[in-house]
C-alpha positions as CSV (number, residue, x, y, z in Angstrom):
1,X,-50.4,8.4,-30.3
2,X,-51.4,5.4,-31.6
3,X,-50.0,6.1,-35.2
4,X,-46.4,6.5,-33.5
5,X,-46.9,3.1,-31.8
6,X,-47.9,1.4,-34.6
7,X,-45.3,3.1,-36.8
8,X,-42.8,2.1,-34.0
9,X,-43.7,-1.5,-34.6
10,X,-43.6,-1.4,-38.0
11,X,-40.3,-0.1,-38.3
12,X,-38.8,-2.7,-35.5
13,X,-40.3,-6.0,-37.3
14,X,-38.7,-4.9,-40.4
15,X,-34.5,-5.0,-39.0
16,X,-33.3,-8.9,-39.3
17,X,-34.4,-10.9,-36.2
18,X,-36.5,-8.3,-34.6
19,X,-39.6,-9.5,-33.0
20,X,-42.6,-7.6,-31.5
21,X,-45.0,-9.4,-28.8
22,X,-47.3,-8.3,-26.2
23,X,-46.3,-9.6,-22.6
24,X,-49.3,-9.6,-20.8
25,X,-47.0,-10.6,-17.4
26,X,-45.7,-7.0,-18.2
27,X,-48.3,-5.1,-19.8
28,X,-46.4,-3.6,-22.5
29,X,-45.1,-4.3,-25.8
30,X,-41.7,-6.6,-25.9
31,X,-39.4,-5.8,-28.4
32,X,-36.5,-8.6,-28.7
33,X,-33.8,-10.2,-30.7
34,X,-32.7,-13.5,-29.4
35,X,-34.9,-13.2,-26.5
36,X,-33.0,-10.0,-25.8
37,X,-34.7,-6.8,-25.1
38,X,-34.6,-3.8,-26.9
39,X,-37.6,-1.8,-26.6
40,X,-40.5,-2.1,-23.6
41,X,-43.5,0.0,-24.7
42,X,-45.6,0.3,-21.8
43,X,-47.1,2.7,-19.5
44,X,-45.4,4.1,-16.4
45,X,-46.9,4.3,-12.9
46,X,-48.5,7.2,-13.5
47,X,-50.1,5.9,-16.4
48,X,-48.0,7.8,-19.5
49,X,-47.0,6.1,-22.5
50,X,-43.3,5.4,-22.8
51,X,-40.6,3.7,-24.8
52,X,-38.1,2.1,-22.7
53,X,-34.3,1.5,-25.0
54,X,-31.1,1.0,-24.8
55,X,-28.4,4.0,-25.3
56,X,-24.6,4.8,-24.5
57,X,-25.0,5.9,-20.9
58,X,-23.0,9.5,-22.0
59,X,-25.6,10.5,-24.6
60,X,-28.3,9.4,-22.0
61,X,-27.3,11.5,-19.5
62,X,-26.8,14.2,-22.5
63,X,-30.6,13.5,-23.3
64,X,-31.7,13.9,-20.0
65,X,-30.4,17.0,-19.4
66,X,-31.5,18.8,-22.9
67,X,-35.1,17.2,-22.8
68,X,-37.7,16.9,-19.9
69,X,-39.2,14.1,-21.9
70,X,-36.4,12.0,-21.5
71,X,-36.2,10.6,-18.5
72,X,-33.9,7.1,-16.6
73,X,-35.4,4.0,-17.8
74,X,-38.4,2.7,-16.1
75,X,-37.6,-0.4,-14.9
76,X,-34.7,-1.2,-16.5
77,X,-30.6,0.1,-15.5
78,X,-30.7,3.9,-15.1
79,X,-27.1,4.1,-16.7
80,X,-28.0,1.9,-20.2
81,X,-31.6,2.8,-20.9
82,X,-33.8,5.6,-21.3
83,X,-37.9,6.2,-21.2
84,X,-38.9,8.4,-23.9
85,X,-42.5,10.0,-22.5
86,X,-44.3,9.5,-25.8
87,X,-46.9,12.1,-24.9
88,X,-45.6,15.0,-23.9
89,X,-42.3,13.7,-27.0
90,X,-40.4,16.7,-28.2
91,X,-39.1,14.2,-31.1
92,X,-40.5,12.9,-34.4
93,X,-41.6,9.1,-34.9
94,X,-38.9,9.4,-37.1
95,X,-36.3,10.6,-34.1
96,X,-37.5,7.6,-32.2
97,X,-37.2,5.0,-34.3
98,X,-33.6,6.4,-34.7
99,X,-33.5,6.0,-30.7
100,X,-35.3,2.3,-31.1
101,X,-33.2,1.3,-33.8
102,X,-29.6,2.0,-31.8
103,X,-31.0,-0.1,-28.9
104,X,-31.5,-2.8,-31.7
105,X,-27.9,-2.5,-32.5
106,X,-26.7,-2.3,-28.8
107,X,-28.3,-5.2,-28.2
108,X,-27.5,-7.0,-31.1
109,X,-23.4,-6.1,-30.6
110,X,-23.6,-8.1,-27.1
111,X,-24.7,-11.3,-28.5
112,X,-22.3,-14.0,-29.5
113,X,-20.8,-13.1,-33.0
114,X,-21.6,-16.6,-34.5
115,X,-25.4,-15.2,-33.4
116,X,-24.6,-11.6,-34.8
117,X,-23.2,-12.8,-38.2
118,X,-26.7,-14.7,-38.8
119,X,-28.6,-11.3,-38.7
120,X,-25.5,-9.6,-40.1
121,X,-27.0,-6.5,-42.2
């Protein structure tokens, strides 16, 4: 489990402007452009690993219904983002940094295009 996080991180810090902090006022780890969010990996209530990101809200209700891992965002909009139980995860690290990498760009299309064009890839 801890691989997947790590590989996670790794992956994230290499896009243009990505950055990768622990919040302690939030106990997880932030993931950010422009002091955006992307990512949240944390642990639920119940104490299970998961990766919080941004998605189109059709394809996350798609993902919800095909996977039992996939669940409405933990703390964040239920329509935008999903939690991806890393524990009991039916996909690769590879899959989820696919997942991680479209909140990236989701977030990264909402910011001011003078801000886009400076991480422009």
């Amino acid at each position: 489990m801890q691989d997947n996080i790590q590989y996670l991180k790794d992956e994230a810090r290499k896009w243009p402007g990505a950055t990768v902090e622990y919040r302690e006022d939030w106990d997880c780890d932030y993931f950010g452009i422009e002091k955006k969010c992307f990512c949240m990996l944390g642990t639920n209530k119940t104490g299970d690993r998961v990766m919080t990101v941004k998605g189109d809200p059709a394809e996350n209700e798609l993902l919800r219904e095909q996977y039992s891992d996939v669940v409405p965002g933990y703390y964040a909009n239920k329509t935008h983002w999903n939690s991806f139980l890393l524990e009991k995860s039916s996909f690769t690290e590879e899959q989820l940094a696919l997942f991680l990498k479209k909140s990236y760009q989701l977030v990264l299309e909402k910011l001011p295009k003078k801000v886009q064009l400076k991480y422009h890839q």
